[in-house]
C-alpha positions, 0 to 999 in steps of 0.5 A, a space after each residue: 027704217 029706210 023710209 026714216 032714212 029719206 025723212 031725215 035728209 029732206 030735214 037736211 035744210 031746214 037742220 042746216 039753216 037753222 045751224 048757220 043761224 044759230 051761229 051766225 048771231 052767237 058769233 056776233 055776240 060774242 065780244 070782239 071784231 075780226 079786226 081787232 089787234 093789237 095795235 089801234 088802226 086809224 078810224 078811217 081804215 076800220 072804217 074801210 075794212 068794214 065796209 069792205 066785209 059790208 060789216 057796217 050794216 044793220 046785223 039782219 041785212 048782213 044775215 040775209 046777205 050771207 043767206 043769199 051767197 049760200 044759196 049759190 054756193 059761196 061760203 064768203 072770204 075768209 077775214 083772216 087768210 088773206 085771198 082765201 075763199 072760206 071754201 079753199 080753206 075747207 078743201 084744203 083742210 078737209 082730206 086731212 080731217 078724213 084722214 084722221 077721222 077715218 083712221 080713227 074711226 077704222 081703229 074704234 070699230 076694230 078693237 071696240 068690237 073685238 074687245 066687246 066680242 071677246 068680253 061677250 064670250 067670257 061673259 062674267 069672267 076675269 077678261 069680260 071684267 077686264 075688257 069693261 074696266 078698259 073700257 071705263 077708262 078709256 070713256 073717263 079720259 077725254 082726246 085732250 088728255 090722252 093727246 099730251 100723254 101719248 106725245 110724252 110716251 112714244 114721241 118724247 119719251 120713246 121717240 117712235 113716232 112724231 109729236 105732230 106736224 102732218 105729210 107722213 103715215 107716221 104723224 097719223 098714228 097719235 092723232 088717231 088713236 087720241 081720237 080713237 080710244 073713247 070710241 073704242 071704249 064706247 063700241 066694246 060695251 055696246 058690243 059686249 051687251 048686245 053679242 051677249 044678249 044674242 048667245 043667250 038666244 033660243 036659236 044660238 042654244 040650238 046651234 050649240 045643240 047641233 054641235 056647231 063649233 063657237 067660232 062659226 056660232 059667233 062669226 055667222 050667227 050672232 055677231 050680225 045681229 050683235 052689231 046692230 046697236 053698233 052701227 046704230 051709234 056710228 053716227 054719234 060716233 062720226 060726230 064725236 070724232 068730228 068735233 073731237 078733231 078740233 082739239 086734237 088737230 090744235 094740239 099736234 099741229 095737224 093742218 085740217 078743218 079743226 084747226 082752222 075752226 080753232 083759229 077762227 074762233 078765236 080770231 073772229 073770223 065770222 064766214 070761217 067758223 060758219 063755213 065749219 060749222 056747215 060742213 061739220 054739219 052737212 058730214 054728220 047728216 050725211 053720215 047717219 043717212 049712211 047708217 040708217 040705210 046699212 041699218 036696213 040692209 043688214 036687218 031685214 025686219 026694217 027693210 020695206 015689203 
């Protein structure tokens, strides 16, 4: 598995080159310009402009243009935000992302495991059926549904907490339980298939032969094990938050990566969205290497001899 692990990130460039690529050439064909407004600018000005952004040559010399900045770091000018680097504009928005993205990914896995760990010991009871229908619901419902509900329930409804906007621990909570809430769902049936499947083993019989009490057969014999499949899927897990955030950032007004994402796809700011994009990218990989070396640390089956 470790060795896995390493495979993967040497694949890192190579998956992220063809990412940008992909990309780059799906932003071009898509219909329209970066500077394309309402009001018709003179020929000589969008002539100007283009040039400036070296959009007037062939697609294939802008591509490698864009290859050879990136090879030295550079992520290109926004289109958009005026004397901004798309660099600047992902610093800026990204500790607000990893706010949000942790807080809701922090929220998943406790209530996803506690929920599947309580669902698991009272396997085949009216809680363990409980806990699944949640569960159901909660992957039914995608964040840009619950996002309005939540708004409407505790910001409108009963003025708890804010309906967006961004600088206090308040305006975390709704965001990050709209993201959390199909991670949630997600982890409590992994956690309730493999936590039961590990009490049905031999050697947790045997614990309970000895006399040992549930608490201590759950806390130090099975939910190690039990997790396993878990940590597995907190990969997918960080990717679906990831891109979950986009909608999300949108809909409460929140000042991260996704929302200059949203903006920027909209407004054709080509090095914008490429500049995501890699990022979104670079984050995923990096956080499945991540699992894939927690994998090994905690099962010792995969560990190198």
């Amino acid at each position: 598995m470790l060795n896995h692990a390493w495979r993967r990130l040497l694949t890192a460039v190579p998956t992220l080159l063809v990412l940008v690529t992909v990309t780059f050439f799906l932003m071009r064909a898509a219909p329209g310009g970066p500077f394309d407004v309402e009001r018709v600018l003179p020929p000589e000005i969008e002539a100007t402009l283009a040039a400036e952004f070296h959009l007037d040559e062939p697609l294939w010399r802008q591509y490698g243009r864009y290859l050879v900045g990136l090879a030295r770091g550079d992520l290109g000018p926004s289109f958009q935000y005026e004397g901004f680097r798309v660099s600047e504009l992902i610093a800026k928005g990204a500790p607000v992302s990893a706010i949000v993205g942790f807080s809701a990914l922090l929220l998943a896995l406790s209530a996803g495991v506690g929920l599947g760990a309580v669902a698991a010991i009272h396997r085949g009871s009216a809680i363990d059926r409980g806990v699944m229908l949640l569960a159901l619901a909660g992957l039914s419902i995608p964040p840009y549904v619950t996002a309005p509900l939540l708004i409407l329930l505790f910001a409108l409804g009963l003025a708890w907490l804010p309906a967006g906007g961004w600088g206090t621990v308040s305006s975390v909570i709704l965001p990050a339980i709209a993201l959390a809430l199909p991670q949630v769902a997600a982890i409590a049936r992994l956690t309730r298939g493999s936590l039961a499947d590990v009490l049905a083993a031999p050697y947790i019989r045997t614990a309970r032969a000895k006399g040992l009490p549930e608490r201590v057969i759950v806390l130090r014999h099975a939910l190690k094990p039990g997790l396993l499949p878990v940590l597995s899927y907190l990969g997918p897990a960080a990717a679906g938050l990831m891109t979950g955030s986009v909608v999300v950032e949108q809909i409460f007004g929140i000042p991260g990566i996704g929302r200059y994402f949203v903006q920027g796809a909209l407004n054709r700011d080509y090095t914008l969205v490429l500049g995501v994009v890699l990022f979104y990218g670079a984050v995923v990989i990096a956080f499945n290497f991540l699992v894939d070396l927690a994998y090994g640390a905690l099962d010792p089956r995969v560990r190198p001899t």
